[in-house]
C-alpha positions as CSV (number, residue, x, y, z in Angstrom):
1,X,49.9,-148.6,72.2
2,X,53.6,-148.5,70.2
3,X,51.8,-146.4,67.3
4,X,49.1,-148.7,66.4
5,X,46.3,-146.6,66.1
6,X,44.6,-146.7,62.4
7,X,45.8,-150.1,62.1
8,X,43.8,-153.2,60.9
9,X,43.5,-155.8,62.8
10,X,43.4,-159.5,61.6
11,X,39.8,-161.0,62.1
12,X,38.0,-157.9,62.9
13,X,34.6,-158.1,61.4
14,X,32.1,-155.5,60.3
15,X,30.8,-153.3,63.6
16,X,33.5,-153.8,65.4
17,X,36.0,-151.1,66.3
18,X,38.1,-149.5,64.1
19,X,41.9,-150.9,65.2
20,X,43.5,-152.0,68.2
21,X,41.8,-151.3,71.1
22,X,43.3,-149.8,74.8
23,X,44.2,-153.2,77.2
24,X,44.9,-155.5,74.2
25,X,48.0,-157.3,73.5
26,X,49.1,-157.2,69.7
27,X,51.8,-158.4,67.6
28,X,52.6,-157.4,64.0
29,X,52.4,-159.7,61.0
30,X,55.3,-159.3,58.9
31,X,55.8,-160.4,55.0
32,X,53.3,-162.8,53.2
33,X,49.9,-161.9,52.7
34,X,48.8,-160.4,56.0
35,X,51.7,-158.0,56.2
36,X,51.3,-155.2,58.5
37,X,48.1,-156.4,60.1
38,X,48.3,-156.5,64.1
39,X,47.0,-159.9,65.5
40,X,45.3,-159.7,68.7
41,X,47.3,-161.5,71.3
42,X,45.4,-160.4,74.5
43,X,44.2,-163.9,76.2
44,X,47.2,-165.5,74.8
45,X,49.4,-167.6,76.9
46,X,53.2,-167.3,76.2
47,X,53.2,-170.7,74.9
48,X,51.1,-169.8,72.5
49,X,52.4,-166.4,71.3
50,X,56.0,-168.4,70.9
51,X,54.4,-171.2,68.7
52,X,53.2,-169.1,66.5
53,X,50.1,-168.7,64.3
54,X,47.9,-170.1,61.3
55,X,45.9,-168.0,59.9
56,X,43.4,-167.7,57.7
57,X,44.2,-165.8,54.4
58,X,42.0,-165.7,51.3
59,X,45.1,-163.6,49.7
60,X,47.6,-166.6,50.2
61,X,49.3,-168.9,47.5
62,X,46.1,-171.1,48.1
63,X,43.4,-168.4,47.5
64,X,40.0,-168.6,49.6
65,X,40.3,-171.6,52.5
66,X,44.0,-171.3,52.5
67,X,46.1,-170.7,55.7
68,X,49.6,-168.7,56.4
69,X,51.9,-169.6,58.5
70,X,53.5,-167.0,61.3
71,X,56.1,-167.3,63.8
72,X,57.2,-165.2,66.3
73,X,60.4,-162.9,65.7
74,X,63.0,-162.4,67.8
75,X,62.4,-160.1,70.9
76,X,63.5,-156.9,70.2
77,X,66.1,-157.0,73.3
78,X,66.9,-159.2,76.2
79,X,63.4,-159.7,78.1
80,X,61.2,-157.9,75.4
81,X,57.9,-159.2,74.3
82,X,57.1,-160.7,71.2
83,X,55.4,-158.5,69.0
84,X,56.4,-159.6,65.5
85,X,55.2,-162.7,63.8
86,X,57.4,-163.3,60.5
87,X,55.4,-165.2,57.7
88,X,56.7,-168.2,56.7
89,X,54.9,-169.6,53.4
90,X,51.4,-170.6,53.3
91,X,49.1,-174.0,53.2
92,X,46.2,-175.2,51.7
């Protein structure tokens, strides 16, 4: 699982599992406020992986309600999967 285990995931609330689980798809958030957490991608489509996501993010420039922006990085190689999202700012 590219040496994800012990990692947060994005959303995951209390009593659920600890990290990413075996059969999901994830990719890394990079920069801004959710850095390093792994959104789960699993029932994604790839139009949606590649138009990115908003998030949620109560540690944002806009505090509690506020959103932040991701988009997907570039694939590591020709024909790779997405599985970074770079931040790019945040909304109210």
């Amino acid at each position: 699982m590219q040496g994800w285990a012990g990692r947060r995931v994005y959303g995951a609330e209390p009593g659920d599992p600890v990290g990413p689980q075996e059969g999901h798809a994830y990719v890394q958030l990079l920069g801004g406020p959710l850095d390093g957490l792994l959104l789960d991608v699993t029932r994604w489509t790839p139009q949606d992986v590649a138009g990115g996501a908003l998030l949620m993010s109560d540690r944002g420039a806009f505090g509690p309600g506020g959103r932040s922006d991701y988009e997907p990085a570039e694939p590591a190689g020709a024909g790779d999967a997405v599985d970074r999202f770079v931040w790019r700012g945040d909304s109210p």
